[in-house]
Structures are given as C-alpha cells and as structure tokens.
N, C-alpha and C positions, 0 to 999 in steps of 0.2 A: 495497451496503446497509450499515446499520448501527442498533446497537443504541442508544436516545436515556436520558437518564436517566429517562423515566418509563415503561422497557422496552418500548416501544412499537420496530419495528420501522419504520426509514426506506428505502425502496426508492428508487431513481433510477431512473425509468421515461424513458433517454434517446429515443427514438423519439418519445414522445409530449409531450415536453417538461415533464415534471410530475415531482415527488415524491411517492409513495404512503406514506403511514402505515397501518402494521399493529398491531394489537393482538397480543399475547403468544398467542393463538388463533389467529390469521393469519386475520383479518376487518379488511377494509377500517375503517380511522378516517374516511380524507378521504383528498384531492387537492385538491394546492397544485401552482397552474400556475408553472412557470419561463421564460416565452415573454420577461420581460422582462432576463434576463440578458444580458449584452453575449458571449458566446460557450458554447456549449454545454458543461457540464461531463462529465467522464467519471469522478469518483468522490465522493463525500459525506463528512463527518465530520462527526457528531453531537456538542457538546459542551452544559455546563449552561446558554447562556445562548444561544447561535448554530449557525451551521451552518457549516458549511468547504466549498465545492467547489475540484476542482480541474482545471484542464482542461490541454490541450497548447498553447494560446497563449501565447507567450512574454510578452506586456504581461498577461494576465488569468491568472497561474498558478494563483493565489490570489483566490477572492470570498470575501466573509464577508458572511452574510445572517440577519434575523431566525427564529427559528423557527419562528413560528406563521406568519406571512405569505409569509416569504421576500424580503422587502425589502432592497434592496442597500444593505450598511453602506459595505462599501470595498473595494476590490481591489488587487492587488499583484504584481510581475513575480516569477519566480526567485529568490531570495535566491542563488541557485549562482555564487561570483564569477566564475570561467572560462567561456572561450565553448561552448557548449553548444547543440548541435540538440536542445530540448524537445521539439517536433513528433515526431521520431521516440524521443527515450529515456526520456522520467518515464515514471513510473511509481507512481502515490499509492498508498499503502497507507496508506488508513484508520484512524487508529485515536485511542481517547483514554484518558487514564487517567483512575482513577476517584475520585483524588483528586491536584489540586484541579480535574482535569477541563477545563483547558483547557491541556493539551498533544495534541499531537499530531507523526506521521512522516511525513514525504516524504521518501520513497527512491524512489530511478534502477534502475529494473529492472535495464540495459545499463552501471552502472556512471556513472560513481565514487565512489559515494558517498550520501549520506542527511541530510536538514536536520533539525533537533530545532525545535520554534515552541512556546512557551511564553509565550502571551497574543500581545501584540504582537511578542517579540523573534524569531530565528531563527538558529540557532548551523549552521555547517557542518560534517562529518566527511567522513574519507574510511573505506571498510571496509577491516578489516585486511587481508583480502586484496585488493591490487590490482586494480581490474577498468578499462582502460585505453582502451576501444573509445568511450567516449561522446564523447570528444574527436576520433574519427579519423572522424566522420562527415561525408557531402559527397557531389559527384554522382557520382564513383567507387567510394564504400564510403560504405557505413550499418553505424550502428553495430547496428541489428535484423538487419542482412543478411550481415556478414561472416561468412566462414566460421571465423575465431580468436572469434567473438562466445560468450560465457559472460553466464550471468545472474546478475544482482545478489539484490537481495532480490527475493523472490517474493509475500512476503506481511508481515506485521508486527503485533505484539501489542506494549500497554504493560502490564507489571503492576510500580506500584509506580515503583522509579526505576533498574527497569530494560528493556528492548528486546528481543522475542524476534523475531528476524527470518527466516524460512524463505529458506535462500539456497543460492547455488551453480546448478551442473548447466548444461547446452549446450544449444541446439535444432537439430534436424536439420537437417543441411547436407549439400550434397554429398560435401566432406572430411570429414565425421560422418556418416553413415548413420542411426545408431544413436542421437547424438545424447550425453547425459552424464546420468545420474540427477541429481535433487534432493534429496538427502538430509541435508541440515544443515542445523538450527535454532545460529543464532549468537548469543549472546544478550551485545548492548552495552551500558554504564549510558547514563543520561538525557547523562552528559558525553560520550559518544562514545567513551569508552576500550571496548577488547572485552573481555569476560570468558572466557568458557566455551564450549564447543559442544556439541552435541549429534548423533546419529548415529540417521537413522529405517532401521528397516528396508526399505525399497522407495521409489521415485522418486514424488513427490506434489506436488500441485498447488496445493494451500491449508493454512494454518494458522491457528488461534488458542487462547488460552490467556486466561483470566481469572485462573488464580492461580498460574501459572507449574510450575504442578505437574503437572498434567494438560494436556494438548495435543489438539485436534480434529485429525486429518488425513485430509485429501480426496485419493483417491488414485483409480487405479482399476484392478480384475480382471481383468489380460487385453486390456489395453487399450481394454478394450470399454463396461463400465458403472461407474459410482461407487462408491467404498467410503469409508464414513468410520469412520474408525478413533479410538478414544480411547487414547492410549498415555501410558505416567508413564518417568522415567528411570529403569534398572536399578539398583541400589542395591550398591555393592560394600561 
C-alpha cells in the first residue's frame, strides 16, 4: 500500500487483480482493475502524476501506469547491471519523496544492493555493508534459502535527499535457530553514499518516517501480536 498525494490510500489487492483506493477514513474511493497488466505486480508506488509497480519478472521489473485508469505507459527490465535471480531476491520498498515526488527505491532484500529512479533515470548502489548472497543463487543455493543468507533493506522511507532504510538481521535457518534481530535503520543520501545509523530497541518488521525524525515501527510482543511503536533518536 501506499499513501498518493491526494492522501488517499492505494492498496494492491494482489488476489483479486485490482487496486483499491481508500480515503483517509478507510472507506472505499473505487477499484481499478489490473487484469490488463502483462504480469502481476507484488508492490505499488504512488507518485504526482503515475503509479510504479513492481514485480519479480525480470523483463516486467518495472510498469508505469496512469493513475486514474491504470493504463500502461511503459515498462522496464532491472536496471541491476550483474546477473541477478530477481524471481527469488527484489525486494521493492515503496516509497516516494515528497518533493519533486517522482523518486522512488528498489532495494534487494537478499542483497546487493538498492536502485535510486529519479523520473526516467536509475543510478545503482551497493549498501555499505556488504551483502553477497544474491549473486550466489542457483539450483544448489538460493539466495532466500542459504543458511550464510542476511537481509538487505527491509523496508525504506525517503524524506528529503535523504534514504532511511530498516536493514540488517538473518532468517531462521537451521545453522540459525534463532535467526538475527533487525535492528538498524541506515540512512543513505539520494547519491548512495551512507550516512549514519541508527540502533532500535527490539527486532522489527516494518518502518517508515515522514520527517526523519520520528519513525513508525512494526514489531511484535512476544512474538505473538503486533506492536507499533513511534520512536525519535536519543539525543546526547
């Protein structure tokens, strides 16, 4: 889902092949069918004047579709120069800034790295810390499956020209039991250089941030139910 600039809520209702709009009240606007997309998308970006899907087909990474209709402008493979199993490691994270509102992030859960799209262009980074596995995928190891597998960004906010990316932590594996917390918000400029990090108290599952100052996070009590937390950095 995502927030559109006339704060209306955009949901990707994948099962039933449509887009749902919500009102700021969470009452249905419409539904906009997506049956005529050339492969199903698995995440949306809202920006001023279009819409962004992005799925796991390596020829269809990228659609870019009207708003109101949903009519297909154009579409586009990977910008990621090296060879790379998409099918099993993108990972989009959503997101657009709010001025001039047509950037947006694709980042690689499973590593290596995160694309910057700014209108038509698409610059590549790699994260400052190494994450090596998306390359080592195949019919002996996946890079979702290996037991060395560490995750990339988790999640991603733009505020401004800069990148706050909820990253790090392991999934449980046989040689992991336990698996690794997720607790670092890393936060890159719009150039892909890193800046700073940041340290959450407890392992979480989603983030985002409108003004970089305050941070939503989705965690959960016990492992059991959701908790969402508002937290600021501690200020020394």
């Amino acid at each position: 889902m995502d927030v559109s600039p006339t704060s209306n809520l955009s949901v990707l209702d994948v099962d039933n092949r449509k887009v749902v709009e919500l009102s700021p009240g969470g009452e249905v606007v419409r539904d906009i069918p997506m049956h005529h997309l050339p492969v199903q998308p698995g995440v949306l970006t809202t920006l001023h004047d279009r819409i962004v899907f992005t799925s796991q087909d390596p020829e269809h990474a990228v659609m870019i579709a009207e708003p109101d209709s949903l009519r297909l402008l154009s579409t586009a493979r990977s910008a990621w120069p090296e060879p790379l199993d998409i099918s099993l490691n993108i990972r989009t994270a959503p997101t657009s800034s709010s001025s001039p509102g047509d950037t947006w992030v694709t980042a690689f859960e499973f590593g290596p790295g995160f694309i910057v799209h700014r209108g038509d262009s698409a610059a590549v980074h790699r994260y400052i810390d190494p994450i090596f596995f998306a390359l080592k995928s195949g019919p002996r190891e996946r890079a979702m499956g290996a037991d060395t597998a560490r995750f990339g960004a988790r999640a991603v906010s733009i505020v401004g020209e800069e990148i706050f990316m909820l990253f790090g932590g392991r999934p449980i594996r046989m040689s992991h039991m336990e698996g690794e917390p997720t607790v670092l918000i890393d936060v890159y400029g719009l150039d892909g250089e890193y800046r700073r990090s940041y340290r959450l108290p407890s392992s979480s599952w989603s983030m985002d941030t409108d003004d970089g100052e305050t941070f939503y996070v989705l965690t959960y009590a016990d492992d059991t139910y959701p908790v969402l937390l508002g937290l600021r950095p501690r200020r020394r």
